[in-house]
C-alpha positions in Angstrom: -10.6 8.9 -7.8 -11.5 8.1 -3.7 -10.7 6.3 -1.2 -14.0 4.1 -1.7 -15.0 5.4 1.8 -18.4 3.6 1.7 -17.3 0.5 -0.2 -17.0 -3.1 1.4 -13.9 -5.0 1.8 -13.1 -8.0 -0.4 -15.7 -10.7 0.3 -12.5 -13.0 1.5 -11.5 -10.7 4.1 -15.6 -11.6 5.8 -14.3 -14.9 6.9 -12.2 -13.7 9.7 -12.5 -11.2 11.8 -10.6 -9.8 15.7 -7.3 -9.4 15.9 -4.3 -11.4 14.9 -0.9 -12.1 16.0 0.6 -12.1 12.7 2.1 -8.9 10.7 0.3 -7.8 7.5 1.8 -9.8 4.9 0.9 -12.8 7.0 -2.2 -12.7 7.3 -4.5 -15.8 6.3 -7.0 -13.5 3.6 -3.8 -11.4 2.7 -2.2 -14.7 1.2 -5.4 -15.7 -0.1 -5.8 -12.6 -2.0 -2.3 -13.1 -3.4 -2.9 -16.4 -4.6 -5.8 -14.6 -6.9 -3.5 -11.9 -8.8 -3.8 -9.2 -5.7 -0.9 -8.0 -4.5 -0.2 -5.8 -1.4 0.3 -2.0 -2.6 3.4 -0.8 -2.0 4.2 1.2 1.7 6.8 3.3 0.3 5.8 6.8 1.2 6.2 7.5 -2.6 3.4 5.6 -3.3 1.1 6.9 -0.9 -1.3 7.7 -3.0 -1.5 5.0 -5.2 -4.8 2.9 -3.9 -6.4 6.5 -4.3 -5.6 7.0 -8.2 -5.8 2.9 -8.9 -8.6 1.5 -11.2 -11.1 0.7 -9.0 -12.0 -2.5 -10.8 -8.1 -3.5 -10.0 -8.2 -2.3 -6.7 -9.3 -4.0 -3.1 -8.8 -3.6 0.4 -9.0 -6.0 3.9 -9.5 -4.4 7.3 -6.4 -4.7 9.0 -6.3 -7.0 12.1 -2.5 -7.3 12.0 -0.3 -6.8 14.8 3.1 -4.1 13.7 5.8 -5.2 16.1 8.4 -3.2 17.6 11.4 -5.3 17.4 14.2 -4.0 20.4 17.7 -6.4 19.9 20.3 -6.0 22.2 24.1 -6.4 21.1 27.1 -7.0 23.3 30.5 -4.8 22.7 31.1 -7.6 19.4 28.0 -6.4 17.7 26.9 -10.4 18.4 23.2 -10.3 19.8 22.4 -11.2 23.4 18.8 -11.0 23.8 15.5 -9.6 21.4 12.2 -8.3 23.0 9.0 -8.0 20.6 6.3 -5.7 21.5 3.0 -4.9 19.7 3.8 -1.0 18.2 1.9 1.5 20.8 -1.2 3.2 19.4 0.2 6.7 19.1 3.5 5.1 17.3 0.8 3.6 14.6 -1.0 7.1 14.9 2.9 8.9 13.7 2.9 6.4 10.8 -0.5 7.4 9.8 0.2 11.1 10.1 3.3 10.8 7.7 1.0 9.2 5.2 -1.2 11.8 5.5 0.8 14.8 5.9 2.1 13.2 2.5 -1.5 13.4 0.7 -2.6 16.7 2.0 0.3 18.2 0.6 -0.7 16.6 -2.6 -4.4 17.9 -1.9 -5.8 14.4 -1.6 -7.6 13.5 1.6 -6.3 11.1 4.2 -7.2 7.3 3.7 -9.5 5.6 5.6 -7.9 4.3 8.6 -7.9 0.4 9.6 -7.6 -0.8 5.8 -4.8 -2.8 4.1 -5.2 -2.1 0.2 -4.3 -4.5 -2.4 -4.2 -4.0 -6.6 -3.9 -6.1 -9.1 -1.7 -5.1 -12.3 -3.2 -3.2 -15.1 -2.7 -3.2 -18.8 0.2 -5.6 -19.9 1.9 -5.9 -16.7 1.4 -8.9 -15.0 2.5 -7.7 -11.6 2.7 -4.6 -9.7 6.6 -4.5 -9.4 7.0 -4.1 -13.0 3.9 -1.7 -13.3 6.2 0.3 -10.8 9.1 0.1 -12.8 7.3 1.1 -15.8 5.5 4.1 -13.7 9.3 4.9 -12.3 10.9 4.9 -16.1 8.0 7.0 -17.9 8.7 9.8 -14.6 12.4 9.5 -15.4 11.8 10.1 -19.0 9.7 12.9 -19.1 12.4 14.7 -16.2 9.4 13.7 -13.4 10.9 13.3 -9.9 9.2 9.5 -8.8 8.4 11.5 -5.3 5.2 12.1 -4.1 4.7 15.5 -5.8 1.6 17.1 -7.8 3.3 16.1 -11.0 3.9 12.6 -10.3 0.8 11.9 -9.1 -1.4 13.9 -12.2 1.9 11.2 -14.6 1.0 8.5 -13.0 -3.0 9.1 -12.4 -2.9 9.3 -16.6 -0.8 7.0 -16.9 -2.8 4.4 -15.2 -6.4 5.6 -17.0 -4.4 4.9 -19.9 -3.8 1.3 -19.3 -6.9 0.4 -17.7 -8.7 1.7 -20.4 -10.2 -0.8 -22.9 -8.4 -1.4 -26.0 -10.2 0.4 -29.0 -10.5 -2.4 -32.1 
């Protein structure tokens, strides 16, 4: 299990490079990458440690040149809404989301992921996409009384759980 500190980013993602406009999930290699099976792993702080604990063959990641927006609407006495300023998301705001994150792995005794990356898996075992792999992971923590939080049991559930269906079938 890692973070693949010293691996490369999908081979897509070395088409474009510098900044964009656009939010993650609009990103040109992002879409490509969906179009291929990936999908975006999920930002629910649940899940925080789920690119860590992923098959590495089923795993990948894209250096993040997105833009996070701050989105400030203003709303006359009616609740209608009289004006909307976007701004790019100050660096120590995106430093507070990364500190969640990691304060949520260290208590798990992982160690923080590698900043400036946008993961992306691919489903494993029967599942033929990641929101029912989720559901699946969410149902076998419900029946075996698991809380689906992140929490040292959850993570060792669904860390077997996932070796388990990665692994090749035995004929």
């Amino acid at each position: 299990m890692s973070w693949d500190e010293d691996g490369t980013p999908h081979p897509l993602a070395l088409r474009r490079t510098g900044r964009s406009e656009l939010e993650p999930d609009r990103l040109p290699e992002m879409r490509e990458l969906e179009v291929l099976g990936w999908e975006p792993a999920p930002e629910d702080l649940r899940w925080v440690f789920l690119p860590y604990v992923w098959p590495p063959a089923d795993r990948t990641w894209i250096p993040d040149r997105s833009t996070h927006w701050a989105v400030d609407t203003a709303l006359d006495g009616h609740g209608h809404i009289t004006g909307v300023e976007c701004a790019p998301l100050p660096e120590p705001d995106l430093r507070d989301l990364d500190r969640e994150a990691d304060e949520a792995l260290a208590a798990l005794g992982l160690p923080p992921r590698p900043r400036g990356r946008l993961w992306l898996l691919r489903p494993v075992g029967r599942f033929t996409t990641l929101g029912a792999l989720l559901d699946h992971l969410d149902g076998l923590a419900a029946a075996r009384a698991v809380a689906a939080r992140p929490s040292e049991a959850f993570l060792a559930l669904v860390r077997t759980e996932l070796a388990a269906l990665a692994a090749p079938e035995e004929r």
